[in-house]
C-alpha positions in Angstrom: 111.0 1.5 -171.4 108.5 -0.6 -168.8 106.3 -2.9 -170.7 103.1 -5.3 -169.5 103.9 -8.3 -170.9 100.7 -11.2 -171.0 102.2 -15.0 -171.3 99.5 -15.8 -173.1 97.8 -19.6 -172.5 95.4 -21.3 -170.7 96.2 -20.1 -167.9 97.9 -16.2 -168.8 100.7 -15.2 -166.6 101.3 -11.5 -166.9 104.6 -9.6 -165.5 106.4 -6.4 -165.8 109.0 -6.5 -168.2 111.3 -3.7 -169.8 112.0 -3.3 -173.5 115.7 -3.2 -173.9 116.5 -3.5 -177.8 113.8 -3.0 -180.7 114.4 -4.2 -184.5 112.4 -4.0 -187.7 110.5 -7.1 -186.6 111.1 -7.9 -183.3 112.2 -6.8 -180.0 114.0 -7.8 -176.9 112.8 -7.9 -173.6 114.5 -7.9 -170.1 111.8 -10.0 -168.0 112.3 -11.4 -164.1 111.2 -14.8 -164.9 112.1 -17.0 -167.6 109.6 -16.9 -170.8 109.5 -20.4 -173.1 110.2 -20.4 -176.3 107.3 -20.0 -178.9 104.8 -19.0 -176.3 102.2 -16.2 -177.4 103.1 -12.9 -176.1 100.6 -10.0 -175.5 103.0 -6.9 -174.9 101.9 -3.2 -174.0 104.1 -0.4 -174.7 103.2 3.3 -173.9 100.4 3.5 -176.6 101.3 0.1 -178.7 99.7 -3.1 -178.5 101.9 -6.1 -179.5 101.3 -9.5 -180.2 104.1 -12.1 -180.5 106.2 -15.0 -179.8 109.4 -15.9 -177.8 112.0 -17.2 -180.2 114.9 -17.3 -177.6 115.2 -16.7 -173.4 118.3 -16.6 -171.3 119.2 -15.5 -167.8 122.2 -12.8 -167.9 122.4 -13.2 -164.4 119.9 -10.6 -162.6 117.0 -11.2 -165.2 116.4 -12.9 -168.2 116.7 -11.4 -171.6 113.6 -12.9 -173.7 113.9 -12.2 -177.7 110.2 -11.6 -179.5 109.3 -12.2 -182.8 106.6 -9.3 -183.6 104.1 -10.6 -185.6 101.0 -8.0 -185.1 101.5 -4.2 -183.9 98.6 -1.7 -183.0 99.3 2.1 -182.3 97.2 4.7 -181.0 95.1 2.7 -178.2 94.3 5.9 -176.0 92.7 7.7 -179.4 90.9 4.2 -180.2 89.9 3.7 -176.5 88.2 7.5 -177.0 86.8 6.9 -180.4 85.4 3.6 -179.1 83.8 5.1 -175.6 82.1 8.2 -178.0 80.6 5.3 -180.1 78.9 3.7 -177.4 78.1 7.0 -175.8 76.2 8.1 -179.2 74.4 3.9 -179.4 73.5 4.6 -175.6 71.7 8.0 -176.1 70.1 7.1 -179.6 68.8 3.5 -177.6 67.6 6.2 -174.9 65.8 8.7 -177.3 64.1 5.4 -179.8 60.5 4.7 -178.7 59.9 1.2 -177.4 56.6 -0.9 -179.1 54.1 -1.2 -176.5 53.7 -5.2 -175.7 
């Protein structure tokens, strides 16, 4: 399954990874450059945001197999992204339909 996967820092590196094993708390990642150990992970699955860090990275030969702890998941971003554009939809008309104080 492809991922987006954010090497997160001060300068974020971001690649295209795929998700080859998943555990209870943690996953493992097949990634085309190496990823060091305990950096910060941003990962984006289908609809799941994951947040993380790299507890081990080796090079099988044609890529490199990076192991993430998981330490924050968040599931149904298309229904939040939707929830969250009606909310500003609703703040944007009621600004439009309040009077303004004459100045």
């Amino acid at each position: 399954m492809p991922a987006a996967v954010t090497v997160l820092g001060a300068a974020p590196e971001v690649m295209t990874a795929r998700v080859a094993d998943v555990s209870g708390s943690g996953l493992l990642l097949a990634t085309p450059r190496p990823i060091q150990p305990d950096s910060p992970l941003r990962i984006e699955v289908e609809d799941v945001l994951l947040l993380g860090e790299v507890c081990r990275c080796q090079n099988d030969g044609a890529q490199w197999r990076v192991a993430v702890r998981v330490h924050h998941s968040l599931s149904g971003l298309k229904e939040l992204e939707r929830l969250n554009r009606a909310l500003l939809d609703t703040d944007k008309e009621a600004r439009q339909r309040t009077p303004r104080p004459d100045r």
